[in-house]
C-alpha positions in Angstrom: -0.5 -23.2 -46.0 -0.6 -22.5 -42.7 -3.7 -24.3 -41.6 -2.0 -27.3 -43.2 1.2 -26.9 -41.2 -0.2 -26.8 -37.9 -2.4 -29.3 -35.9 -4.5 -27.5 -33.2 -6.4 -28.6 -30.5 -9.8 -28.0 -29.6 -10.4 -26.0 -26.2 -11.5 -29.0 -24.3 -9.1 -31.3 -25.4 -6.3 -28.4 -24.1 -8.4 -28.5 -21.0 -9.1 -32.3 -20.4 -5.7 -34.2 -21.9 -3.3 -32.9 -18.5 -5.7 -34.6 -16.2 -3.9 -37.4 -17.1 -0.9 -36.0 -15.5 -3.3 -34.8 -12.4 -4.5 -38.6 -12.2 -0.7 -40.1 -12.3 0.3 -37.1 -9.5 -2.3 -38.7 -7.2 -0.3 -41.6 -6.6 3.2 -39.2 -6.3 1.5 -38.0 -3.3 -0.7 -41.6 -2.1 2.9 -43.9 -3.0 6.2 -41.3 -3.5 5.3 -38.9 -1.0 4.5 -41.5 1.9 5.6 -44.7 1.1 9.0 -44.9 3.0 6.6 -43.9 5.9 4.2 -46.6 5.1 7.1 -48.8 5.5 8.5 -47.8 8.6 6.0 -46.5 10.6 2.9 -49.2 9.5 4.5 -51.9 8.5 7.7 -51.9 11.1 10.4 -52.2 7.9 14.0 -49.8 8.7 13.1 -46.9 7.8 16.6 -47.0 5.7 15.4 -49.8 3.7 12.0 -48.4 2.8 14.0 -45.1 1.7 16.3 -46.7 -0.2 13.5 -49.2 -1.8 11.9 -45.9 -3.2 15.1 -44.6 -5.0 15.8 -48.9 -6.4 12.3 -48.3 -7.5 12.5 -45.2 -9.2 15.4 -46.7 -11.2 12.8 -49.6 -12.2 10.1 -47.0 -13.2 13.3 -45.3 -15.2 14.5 -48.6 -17.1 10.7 -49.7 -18.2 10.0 -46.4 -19.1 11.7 -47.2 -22.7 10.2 -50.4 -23.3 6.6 -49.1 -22.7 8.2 -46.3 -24.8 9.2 -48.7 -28.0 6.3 -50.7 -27.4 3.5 -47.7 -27.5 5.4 -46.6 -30.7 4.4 -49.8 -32.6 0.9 -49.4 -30.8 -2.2 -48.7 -33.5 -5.1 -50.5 -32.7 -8.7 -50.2 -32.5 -8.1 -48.2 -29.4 -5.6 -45.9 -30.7 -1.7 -45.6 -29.4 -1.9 -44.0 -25.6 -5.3 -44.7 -24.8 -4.8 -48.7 -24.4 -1.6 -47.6 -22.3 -3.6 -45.1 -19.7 -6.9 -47.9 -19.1 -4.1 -50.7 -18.7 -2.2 -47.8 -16.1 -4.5 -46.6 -14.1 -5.9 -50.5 -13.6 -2.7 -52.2 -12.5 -2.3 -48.9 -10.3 -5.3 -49.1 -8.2 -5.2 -53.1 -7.8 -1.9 -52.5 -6.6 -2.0 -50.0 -4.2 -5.2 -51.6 -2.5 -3.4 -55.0 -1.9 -0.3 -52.8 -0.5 -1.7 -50.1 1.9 -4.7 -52.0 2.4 -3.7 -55.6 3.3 -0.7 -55.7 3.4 -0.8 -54.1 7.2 -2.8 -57.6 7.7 0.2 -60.3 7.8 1.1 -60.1 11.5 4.5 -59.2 12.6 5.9 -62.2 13.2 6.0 -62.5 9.9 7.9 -59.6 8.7 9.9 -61.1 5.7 6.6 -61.7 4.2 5.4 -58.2 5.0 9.4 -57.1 3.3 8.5 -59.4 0.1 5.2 -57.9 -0.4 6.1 -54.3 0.4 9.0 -55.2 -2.8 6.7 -56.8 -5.0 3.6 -54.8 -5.3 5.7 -51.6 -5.4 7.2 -53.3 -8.8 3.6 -53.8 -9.8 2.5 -50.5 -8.9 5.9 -49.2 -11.1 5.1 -50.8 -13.9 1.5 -48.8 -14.2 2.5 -45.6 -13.2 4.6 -46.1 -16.6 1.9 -47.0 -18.5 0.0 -44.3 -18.1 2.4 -41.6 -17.0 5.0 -42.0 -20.0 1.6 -41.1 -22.3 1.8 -37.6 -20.9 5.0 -37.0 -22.9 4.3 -38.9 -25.6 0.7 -37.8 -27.1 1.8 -34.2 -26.4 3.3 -34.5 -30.0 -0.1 -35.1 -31.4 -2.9 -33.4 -29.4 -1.0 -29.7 -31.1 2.0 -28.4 -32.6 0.8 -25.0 -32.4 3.6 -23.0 -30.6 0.9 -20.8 -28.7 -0.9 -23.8 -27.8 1.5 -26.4 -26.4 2.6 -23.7 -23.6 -0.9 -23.6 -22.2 -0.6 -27.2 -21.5 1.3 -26.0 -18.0 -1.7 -24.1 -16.6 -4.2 -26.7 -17.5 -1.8 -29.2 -16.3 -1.7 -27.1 -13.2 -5.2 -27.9 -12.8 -5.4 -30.9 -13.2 -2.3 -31.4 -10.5 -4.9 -29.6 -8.4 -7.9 -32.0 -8.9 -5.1 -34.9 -8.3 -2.1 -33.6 -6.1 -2.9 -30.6 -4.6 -6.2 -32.6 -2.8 -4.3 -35.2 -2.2 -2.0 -33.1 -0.7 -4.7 -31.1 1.5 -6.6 -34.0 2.3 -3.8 -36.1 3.5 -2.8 -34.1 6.8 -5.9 -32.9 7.8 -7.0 -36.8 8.4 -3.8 -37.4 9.8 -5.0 -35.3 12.9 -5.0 -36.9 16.3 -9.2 -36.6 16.3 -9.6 -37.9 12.9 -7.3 -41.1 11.7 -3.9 -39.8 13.4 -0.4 -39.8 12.8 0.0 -41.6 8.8 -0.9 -44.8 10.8 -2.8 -48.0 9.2 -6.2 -46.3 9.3 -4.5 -43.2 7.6 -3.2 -45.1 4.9 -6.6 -47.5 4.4 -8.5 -44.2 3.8 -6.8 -42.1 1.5 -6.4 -45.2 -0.7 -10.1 -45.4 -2.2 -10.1 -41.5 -2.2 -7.2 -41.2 -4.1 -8.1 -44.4 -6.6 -11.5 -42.8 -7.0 -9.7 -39.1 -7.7 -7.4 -40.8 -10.6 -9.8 -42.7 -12.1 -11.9 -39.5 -12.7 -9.0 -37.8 -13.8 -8.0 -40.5 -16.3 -11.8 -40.6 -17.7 -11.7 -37.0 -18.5 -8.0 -37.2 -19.6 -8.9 -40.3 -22.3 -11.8 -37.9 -23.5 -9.5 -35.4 -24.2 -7.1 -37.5 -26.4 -9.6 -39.5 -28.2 -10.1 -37.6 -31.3 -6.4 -37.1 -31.9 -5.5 -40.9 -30.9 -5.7 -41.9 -34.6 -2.8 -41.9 -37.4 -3.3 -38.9 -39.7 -2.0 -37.4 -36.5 1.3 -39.7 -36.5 4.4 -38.3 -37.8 5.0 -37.7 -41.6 2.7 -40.1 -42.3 1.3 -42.7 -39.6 3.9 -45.2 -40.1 4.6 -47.2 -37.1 7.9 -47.3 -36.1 10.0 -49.7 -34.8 13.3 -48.8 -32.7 15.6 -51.3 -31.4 17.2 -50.5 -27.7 20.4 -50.5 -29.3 19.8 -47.5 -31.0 18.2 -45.4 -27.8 21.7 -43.9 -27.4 22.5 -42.8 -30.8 19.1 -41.1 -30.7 20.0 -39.4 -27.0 23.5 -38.4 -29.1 22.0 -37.1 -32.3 18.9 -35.7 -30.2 21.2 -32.8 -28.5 18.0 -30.8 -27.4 16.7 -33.5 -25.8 20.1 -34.3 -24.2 19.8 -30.7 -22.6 15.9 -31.1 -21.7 16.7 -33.9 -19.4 19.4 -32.4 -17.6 16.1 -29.5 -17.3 13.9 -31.8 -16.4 15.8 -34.0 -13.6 17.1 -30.5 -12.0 13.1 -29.6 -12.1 12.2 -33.1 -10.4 14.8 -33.5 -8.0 14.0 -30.1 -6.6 10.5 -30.4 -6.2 11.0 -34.0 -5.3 13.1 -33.2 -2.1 11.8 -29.7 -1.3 8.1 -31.1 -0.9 9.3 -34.4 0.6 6.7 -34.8 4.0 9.9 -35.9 5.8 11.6 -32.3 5.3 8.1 -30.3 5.6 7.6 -32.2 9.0 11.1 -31.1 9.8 10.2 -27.3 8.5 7.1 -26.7 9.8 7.0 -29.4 13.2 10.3 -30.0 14.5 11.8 -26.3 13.5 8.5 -24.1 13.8 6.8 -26.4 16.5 3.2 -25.7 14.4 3.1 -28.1 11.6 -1.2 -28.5 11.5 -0.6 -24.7 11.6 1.8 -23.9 8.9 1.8 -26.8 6.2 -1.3 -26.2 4.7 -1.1 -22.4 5.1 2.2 -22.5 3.4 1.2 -24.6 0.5 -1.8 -22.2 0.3 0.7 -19.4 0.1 2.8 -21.3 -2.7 -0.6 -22.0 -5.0 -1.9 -18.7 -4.5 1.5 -16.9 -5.9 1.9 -19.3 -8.8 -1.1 -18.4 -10.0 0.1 -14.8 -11.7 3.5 -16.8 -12.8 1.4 -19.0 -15.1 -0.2 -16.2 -16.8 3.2 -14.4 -16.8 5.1 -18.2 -18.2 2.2 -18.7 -20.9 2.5 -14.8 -22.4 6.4 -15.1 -22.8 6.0 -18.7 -23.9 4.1 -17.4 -26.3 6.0 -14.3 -27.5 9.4 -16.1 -27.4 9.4 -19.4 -26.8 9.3 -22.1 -23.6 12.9 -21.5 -23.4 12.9 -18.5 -22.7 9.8 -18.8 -20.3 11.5 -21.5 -18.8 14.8 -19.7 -18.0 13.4 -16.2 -16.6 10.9 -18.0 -14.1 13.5 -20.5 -12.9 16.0 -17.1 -12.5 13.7 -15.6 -10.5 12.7 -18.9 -7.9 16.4 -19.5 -7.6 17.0 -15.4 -6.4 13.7 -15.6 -3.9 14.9 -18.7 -2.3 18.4 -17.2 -1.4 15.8 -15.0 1.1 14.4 -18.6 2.2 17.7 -19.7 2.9 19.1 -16.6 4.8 15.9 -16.8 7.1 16.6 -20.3 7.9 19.9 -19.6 8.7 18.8 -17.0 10.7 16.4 -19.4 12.7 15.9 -19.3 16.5 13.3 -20.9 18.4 14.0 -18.8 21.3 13.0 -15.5 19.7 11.1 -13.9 16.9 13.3 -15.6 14.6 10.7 -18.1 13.2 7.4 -18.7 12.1 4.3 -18.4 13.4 0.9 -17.3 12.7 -1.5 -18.0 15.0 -0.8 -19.3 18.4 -3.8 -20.1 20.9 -6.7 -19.2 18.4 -4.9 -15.8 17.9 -2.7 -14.3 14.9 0.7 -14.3 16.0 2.1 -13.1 12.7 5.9 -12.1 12.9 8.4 -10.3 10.4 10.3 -13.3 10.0 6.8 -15.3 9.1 6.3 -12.0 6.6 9.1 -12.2 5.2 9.4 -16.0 4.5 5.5 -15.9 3.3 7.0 -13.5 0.5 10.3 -15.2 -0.4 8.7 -18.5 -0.1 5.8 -18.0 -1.8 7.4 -15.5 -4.8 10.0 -17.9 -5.5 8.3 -21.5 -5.0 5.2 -19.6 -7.5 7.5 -18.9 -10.0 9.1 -22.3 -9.8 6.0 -24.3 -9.5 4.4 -22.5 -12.7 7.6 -23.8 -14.5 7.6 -27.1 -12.8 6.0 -29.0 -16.1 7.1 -26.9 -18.6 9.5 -29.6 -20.0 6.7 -31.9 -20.7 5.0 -30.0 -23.6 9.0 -29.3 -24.3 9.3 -32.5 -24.9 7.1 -32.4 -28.2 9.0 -30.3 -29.5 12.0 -32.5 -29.2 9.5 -35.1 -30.8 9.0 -32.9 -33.6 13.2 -32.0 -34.4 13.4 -36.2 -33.6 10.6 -36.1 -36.6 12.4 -33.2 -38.7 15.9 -34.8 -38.6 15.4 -39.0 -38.8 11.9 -38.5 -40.0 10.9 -41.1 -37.5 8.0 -40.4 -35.8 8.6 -42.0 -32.3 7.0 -40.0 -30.0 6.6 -42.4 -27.2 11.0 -43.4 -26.8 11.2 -39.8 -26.7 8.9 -38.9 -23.5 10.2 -42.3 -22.0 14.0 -41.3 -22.5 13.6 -37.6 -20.7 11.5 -39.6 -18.1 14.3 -42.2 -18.2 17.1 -39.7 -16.3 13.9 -37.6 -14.8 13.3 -40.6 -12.9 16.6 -41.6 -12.2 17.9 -38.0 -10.6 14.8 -37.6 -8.9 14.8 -41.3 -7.5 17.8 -39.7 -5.3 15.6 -37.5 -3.5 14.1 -40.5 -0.8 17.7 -41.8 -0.4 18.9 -38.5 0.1 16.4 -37.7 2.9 16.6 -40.8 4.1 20.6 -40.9 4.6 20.3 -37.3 5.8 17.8 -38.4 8.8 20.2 -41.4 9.6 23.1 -39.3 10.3 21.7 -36.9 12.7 20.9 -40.0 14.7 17.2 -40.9 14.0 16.4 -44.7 13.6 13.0 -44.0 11.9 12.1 -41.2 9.8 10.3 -38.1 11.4 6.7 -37.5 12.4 4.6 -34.9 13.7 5.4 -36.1 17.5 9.4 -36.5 17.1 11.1 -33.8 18.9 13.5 -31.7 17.3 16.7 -33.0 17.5 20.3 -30.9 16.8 21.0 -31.0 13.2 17.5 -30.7 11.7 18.1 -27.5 10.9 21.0 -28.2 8.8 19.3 -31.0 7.3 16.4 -28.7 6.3 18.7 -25.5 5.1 20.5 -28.4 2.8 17.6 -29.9 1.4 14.4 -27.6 1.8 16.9 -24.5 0.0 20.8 -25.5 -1.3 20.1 -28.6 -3.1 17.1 -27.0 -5.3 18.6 -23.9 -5.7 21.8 -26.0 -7.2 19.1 -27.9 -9.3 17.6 -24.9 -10.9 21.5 -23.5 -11.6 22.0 -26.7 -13.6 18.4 -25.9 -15.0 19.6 -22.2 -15.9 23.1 -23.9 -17.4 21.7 -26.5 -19.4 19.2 -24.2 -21.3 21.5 -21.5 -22.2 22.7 -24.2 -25.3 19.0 -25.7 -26.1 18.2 -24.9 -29.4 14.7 -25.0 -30.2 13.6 -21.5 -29.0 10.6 -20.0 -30.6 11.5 -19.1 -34.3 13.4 -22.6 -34.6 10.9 -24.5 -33.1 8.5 -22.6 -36.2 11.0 -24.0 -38.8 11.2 -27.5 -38.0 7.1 -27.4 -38.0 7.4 -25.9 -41.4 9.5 -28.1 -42.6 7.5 -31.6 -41.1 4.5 -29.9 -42.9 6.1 -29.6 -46.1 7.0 -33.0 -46.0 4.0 -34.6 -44.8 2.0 -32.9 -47.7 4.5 -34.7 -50.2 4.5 -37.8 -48.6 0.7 -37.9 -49.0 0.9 -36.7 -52.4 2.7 -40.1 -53.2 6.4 -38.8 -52.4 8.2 -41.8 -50.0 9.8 -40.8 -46.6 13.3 -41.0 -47.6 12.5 -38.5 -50.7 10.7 -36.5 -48.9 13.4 -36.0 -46.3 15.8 -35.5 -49.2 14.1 -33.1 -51.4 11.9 -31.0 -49.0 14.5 -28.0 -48.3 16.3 -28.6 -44.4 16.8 -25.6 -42.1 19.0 -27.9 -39.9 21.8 -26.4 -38.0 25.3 -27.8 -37.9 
């Protein structure tokens, strides 16, 4: 019985599937990441515009997220569901950003509302494919396993893949921005890391589409591979009915907003150049630092997935980032340029490590690796809301349910540019910061706000909303027993609405 309950996944298809996620996080870094900068600092636009043009177009990727959700529902073709939706993606995506970062610097300056209509319109292009092919991330988590000790192993493998995709990305990116390679995120910057990371993502989606390939087929689908069909009227009573997805999101968006605005390159240029005065010599030591921690969290997230759910997991990890960082913030209200109160580590070609730099390497990198192994937890989460979605309409509809927790993902972490954007306008700059802008009085406020308050409040409302999720480890092994159960009866002749009336519920009031 219990081989028929459960749907397991094959080691490399555990392995190769989250690349799609590490092909998708190429272009957080190459558009989210940098694009306000492209804006101002390339293409001449106010840097308040470009900031706020990333948080309007967040709210676009948010509201097409459930349409491409509805319509990759009612997807079964000769390709499968997802993999049509992750070629078509990663296509649009590429085209996109070549025209943008590539020629779009080409339209001369005395033409700038034609460089402001451009800069609009192929970011709505670009939009549109990162949906495509990030909302299948969510979605084909609900067929690729239900095993509850496989789905949490999705989070290290998803780790690296976000290490073949954003973590290079993220490496590559400041090391060409050096004044003896390209310099500064100027034109040249921007026309380089374009094909490199294109070429990254579509490696990454290759491998990702040969991990889903076997399972993109309908024996997989639901009770029984119907196709369903979900009007946008009834999104909300789904959200209402759905109450551990309602609590996942409010998870998820604390999750995104705080990585979104603690890693933003305006606030790490603040950190680490303006504060510190060593950004080439702290950044990429510092992320180094954060990797190298997470790496025990994920084995330590996985085992207590494992043993007692993603909740659980979820919760203790996120506990412990949120303690850590009150060290981060104490440090950085501590800060003084003029003594041994900040960082350094090596200053002319010699170590210059300081207690304060000790200290922050421990409270830094403890907390962000806890948080970072956590990070994308949600996402195999989400299944499992797929699978109570599945349990209690007996719709199988995993697509509108990935695209609804992206949906207010998006929309909480589209904030983050505005934020940073509004927070730079206040303390007086007219364009956002680089690695030559002096420091100027307030930046340290700015960064204690946003580099430590406004994630630790995030993973609070993390820790608050899933205290009252449900689907912990032994519930989330009910609802699978029950789908099972009906599925078997459904192929032995038994229609969906008997099924769903005669199979014994375990459902909760």
């Amino acid at each position: 019985m219990e081989n028929q309950q459960v749907n397991r996944a094959k080691f490399y298809q555990l392995a190769l599937f989250p690349m799609n996620n590490g092909a998708t996080n190429v272009y957080y870094v190459l558009i989210l990441t940098y694009i306000a900068t492209f804006g101002s600092a390339v293409l001449g636009i106010a840097a308040v515009f470009a900031s706020f043009m990333v948080t309007g177009m967040r709210i676009f990727d948010a509201i097409t997220d459930p349409i491409i959700g509805a319509l990759m529902d009612k997807t079964n073709g000769r390709f499968g569901k997802f993999r049509p939706f992750m070629v078509i993606g990663s296509v649009i995506m590429a085209i996109s950003v070549i025209l943008l970062y590539v020629l779009t610097p080409f339209v001369p300056a005395s033409m700038m509302w034609l460089r402001y209509t451009l800069f609009i319109l192929l970011y709505a292009v670009w939009v549109i494919g990162y949906t495509f092919q990030t909302s299948v991330t969510r979605a084909a988590q609900a067929v690729l396993t239900n095993d509850p000790k496989q789905r949490p192993l999705f989070t290290i493998f998803n780790t690296i893949g976000s290490l073949a995709g954003m973590g290079i990305m993220q490496f590559i990116g400041p090391i060409l921005a050096r004044d003896n390679i390209f310099g500064d995120y100027n034109q040249s910057w921007f026309a380089a890391m374009t094909p490199i990371g294109i070429g990254i993502s579509v490696l990454l989606t290759i491998l990702a589409i040969i991990g889903i390939w076997e399972k993109d087929q309908p024996k997989y689908f639901g009770l029984g591979g119907k196709q369903e069909t979900v009007k946008v009227s009834e999104y909300l009573q789904i959200i209402k009915a759905n109450k551990p997805l309602q609590r996942l999101m409010i998870a998820g968006g604390g999750c995104k907003l705080a990585l979104s605005v603690a890693t933003n390159i305006t606030v790490l240029i603040m950190l680490y150049s303006c504060m510190m005065g060593d950004y080439d010599g702290l950044y990429l030591p510092m992320m180094i630092v954060g990797y190298v921690f997470a790496v025990p969290f994920f084995g330590l997230t996985v085992r207590t997935s494992q043993k007692k759910g993603q909740k659980a997991s979820l919760m203790r990890y996120v506990a412990v980032a949120l303690l850590c960082y009150v060290g981060v913030l104490v440090l950085l209200l501590l800060w003084n340029p003029n003594n041994a109160m900040h960082m350094s580590i090596i200053t002319n070609g010699k170590l210059s490590i300081n207690l304060y730099t000790i200290l922050f390497i421990l409270f830094f990198g403890i907390g962000y690796g806890a948080y970072y192994a956590t990070a994308d937890m949600p996402i195999p989460m989400v299944a499992d809301c797929a699978d109570y979605e599945t349990y209690r309409s007996g719709k199988f509809i995993p697509g509108i349910m990935g695209t609804l927790f992206s949906l207010v993902d998006k929309l909480v972490s589209s904030l983050s540019a505005t934020i940073v954007g509004v927070a730079v306008t206040i303390i007086g700059l007219e364009s956002l910061p680089t690695k030559a802008t002096p420091y100027t009085p307030g930046m340290n406020v700015v960064v204690i706000i946003l580099f430590c308050v406004l994630p630790m409040a995030a993973w609070a409302l993390t820790l608050w909303s899933m205290k009252g999720y449900e689907l912990d480890g032994e519930r989330v092994k009910e609802i699978q027993a029950v789908n099972a159960q009906r599925k078997e009866a459904i192929a032995g002749g038994m229609s969906v609405e008997e099924a769903m009336q005669k199979i014994p519920s375990v459902l909760k009031n």
